[in-house]
N, C-alpha and C positions, 0 to 999 in steps of 0.2 A: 492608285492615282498615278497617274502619268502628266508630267511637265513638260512644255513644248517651250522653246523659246522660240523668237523672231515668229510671234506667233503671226502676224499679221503681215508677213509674207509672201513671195510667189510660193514658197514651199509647205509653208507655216499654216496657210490658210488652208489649204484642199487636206493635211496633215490632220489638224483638227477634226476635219468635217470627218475622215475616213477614220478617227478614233471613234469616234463620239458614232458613227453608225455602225459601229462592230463594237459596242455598247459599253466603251470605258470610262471611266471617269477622267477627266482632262483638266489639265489648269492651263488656260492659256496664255503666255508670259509675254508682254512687250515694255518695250520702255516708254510707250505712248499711251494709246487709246489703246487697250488691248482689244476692246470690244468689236473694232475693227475684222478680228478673227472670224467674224458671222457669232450667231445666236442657234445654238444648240444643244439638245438636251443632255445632260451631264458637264455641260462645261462649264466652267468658273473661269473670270476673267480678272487676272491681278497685272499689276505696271509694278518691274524691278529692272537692273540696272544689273548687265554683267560686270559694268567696272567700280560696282558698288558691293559688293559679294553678301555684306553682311544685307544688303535689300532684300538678297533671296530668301536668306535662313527662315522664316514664317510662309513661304511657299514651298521651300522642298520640304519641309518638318512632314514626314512621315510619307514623301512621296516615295513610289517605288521606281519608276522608273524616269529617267531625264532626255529630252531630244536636245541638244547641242548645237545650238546657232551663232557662230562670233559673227557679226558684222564686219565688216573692211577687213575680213583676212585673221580679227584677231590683235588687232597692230593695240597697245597700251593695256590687254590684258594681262590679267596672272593667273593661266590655267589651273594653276596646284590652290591656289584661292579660292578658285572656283570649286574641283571638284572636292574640297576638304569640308566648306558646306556641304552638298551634295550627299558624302559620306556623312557626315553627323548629324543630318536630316533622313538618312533610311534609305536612298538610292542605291540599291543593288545594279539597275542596269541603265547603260549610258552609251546613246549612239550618237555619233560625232558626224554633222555635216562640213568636211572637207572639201577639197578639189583634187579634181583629174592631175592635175601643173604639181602637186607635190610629188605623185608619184611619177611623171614624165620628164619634171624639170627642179630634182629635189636642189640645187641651186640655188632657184628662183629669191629673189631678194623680199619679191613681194608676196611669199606667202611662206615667208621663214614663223612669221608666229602660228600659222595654221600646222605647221608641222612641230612647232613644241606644243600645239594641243596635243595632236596625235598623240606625239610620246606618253603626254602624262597621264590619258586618256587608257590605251595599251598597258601604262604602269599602274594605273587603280586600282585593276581588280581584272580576274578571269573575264568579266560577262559585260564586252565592250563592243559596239558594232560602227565603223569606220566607212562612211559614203562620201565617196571620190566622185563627184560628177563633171560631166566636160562641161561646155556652154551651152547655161542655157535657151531654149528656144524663146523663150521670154524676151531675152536682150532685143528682141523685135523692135518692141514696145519703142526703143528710143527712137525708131524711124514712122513713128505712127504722125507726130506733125505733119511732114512733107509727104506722107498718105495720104491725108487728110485735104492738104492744102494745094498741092500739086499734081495728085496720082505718082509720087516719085519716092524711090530707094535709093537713097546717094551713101554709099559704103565702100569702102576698098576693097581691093583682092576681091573682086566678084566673081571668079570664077576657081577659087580656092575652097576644097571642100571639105567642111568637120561636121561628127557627128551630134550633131545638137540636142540634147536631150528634153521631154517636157519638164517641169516643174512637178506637173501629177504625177509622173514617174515617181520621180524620189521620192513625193511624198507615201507612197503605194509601199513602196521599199521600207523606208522609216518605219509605217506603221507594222510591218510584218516583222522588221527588226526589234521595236519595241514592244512588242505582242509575246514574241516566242524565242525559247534560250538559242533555238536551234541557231540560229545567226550568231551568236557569241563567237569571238576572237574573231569575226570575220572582217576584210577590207575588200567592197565591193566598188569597183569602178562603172559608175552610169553611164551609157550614151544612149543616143537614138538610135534606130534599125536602119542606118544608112548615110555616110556625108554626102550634106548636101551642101554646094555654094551658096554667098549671098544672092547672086541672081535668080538662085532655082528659088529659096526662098520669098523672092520679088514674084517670081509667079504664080507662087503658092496663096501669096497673100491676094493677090487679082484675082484668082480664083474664089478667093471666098469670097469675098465683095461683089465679085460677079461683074467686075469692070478692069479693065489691061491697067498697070502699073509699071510703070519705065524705072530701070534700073539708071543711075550714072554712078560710074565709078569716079573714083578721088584719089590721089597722089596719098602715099605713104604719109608724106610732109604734112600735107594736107590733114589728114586722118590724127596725126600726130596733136598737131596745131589744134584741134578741138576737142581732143583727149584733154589738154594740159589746162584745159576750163575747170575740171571737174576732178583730175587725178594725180599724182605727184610726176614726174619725168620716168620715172624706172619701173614705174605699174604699165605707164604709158607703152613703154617702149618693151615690155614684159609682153604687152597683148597685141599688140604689133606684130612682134616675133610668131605668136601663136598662131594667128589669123594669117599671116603672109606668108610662113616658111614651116610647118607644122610640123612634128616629127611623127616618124611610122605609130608609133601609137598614139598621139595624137588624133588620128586621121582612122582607130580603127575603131570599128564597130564589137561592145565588148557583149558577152550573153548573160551580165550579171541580172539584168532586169527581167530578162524573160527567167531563167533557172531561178529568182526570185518567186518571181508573180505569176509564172506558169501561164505567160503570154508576150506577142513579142513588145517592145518598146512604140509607142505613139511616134506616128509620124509627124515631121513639121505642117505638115498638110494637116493635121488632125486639129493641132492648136492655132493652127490658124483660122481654119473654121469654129473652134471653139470664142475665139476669140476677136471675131471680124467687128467688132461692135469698138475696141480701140483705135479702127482704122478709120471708121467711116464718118 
């Protein structure tokens, strides 16, 4: 049995789906509707609470392997809580979905709990697999209103370029790290096969729609100012930094997905064709 959390996810979802069609048995874990996951044969759909630990313990009881989703970073967790059920429920193998920004910006304020998962992650046992992805191509999605309502992209640093990964990616990855030992001790960095701007992105999405979509850039300030609706000041200004001023690895295109998957990484073009139906 393999346990998925954030099951109902960008990542969580297609994660499933790619278990359960290389025919394992799955529990699909959310704190909500887990059903949400889709409906798929061999999967089991249960709702538990990472910041409830003992929720888990009747979901991992005898599972073997755990996929690792902290929401926000991680922030009011207690990983060694975590994976102590885990251990006392029969999980031998545990792949942690992290970020690219631990290992680019181990620093970073806002994903200091993502980095004492890792740790404790690393310290459980031999047979742990660690995915680092940059940003992903999904974060679209928040520009699909003014798609919709406008034809328009209003983002910053338009013409600032990072390698944006799909969602399907990692999930591809995940599944091959929770499948086979050979991935054990590994720490895999995900991006996409190329940085590309938000503008290029703006035309990517026009492209699938099959109609022109106007880019408007926006001040820093600007960008700041509508962060602070939704995120604390220092997250804020954490992805600011990222997006406006990148460092060289930030900005590089890494081969873990292709040496993974034995293909190269989805273009932003790819999922946005996939996905033209949140635009239109």
């Amino acid at each position: 049995m393999i346990v998925v959390t954030g099951a109902t996810g960008n990542v969580g979802r297609p994660l499933v789906a790619a278990l359960a069609a290389a025919g394992e048995r799955v529990t699909a874990l959310s704190r909500r509707s887990a059903d949400e996951a889709g409906t798929h044969e061999g999967v089991r759909h249960r709702q538990a609470d990472l910041a409830a630990p003992e929720s888990l313990e009747p979901v991992l009881d005898g599972a073997e392997a755990l996929y690792l989703l902290v929401a926000g970073g991680g922030e009011g967790l207690n990983p060694r809580d975590i994976l102590d059920v885990a251990k006392a429920g029969g999980v031998r193998r545990i792949v942690l979905q992290s970020s690219q920004i631990t290992g680019t910006r181990p620093e970073a304020v806002s994903h200091a709990h993502l980095r004492a998962f890792e740790d404790a992650v690393r310290q459980a046992g031999p047979d742990w697999t660690v995915l680092r992805p940059s940003g992903f191509a999904s974060n679209a999605r928040m520009w699909a209103e003014t798609v919709r309502s406008q034809r328009t992209v209003v983002a910053p640093f338009g013409d600032v370029a990072l390698p944006v990964v799909d969602p399907s990616d990692i999930a591809e990855v995940a599944a091959a790290a929770l499948r086979d030992s050979r991935h054990a001790g590994r720490t895999y960095e995900l991006t996409g096969p190329a940085a590309i701007t938000p503008r290029e992105q703006t035309r990517a999405i026009g492209e699938a729609l099959g109609t022109p979509v106007r880019f408007t850039g926006m001040t820093r300030d600007e960008a700041r100012a509508a962060m602070l609706r939704f995120m604390p000041g220092p997250v804020a200004d954490g992805t600011l930094s990222i997006l406006g001023e990148p460092s060289a690895a930030e900005r590089r295109v890494s081969p873990d997905v292709e040496q993974v998957l034995g293909r190269p990484p989805r273009t932003f073009a790819e999922w946005a064709a996939r996905n033209a139906a949140v635009f239109s």
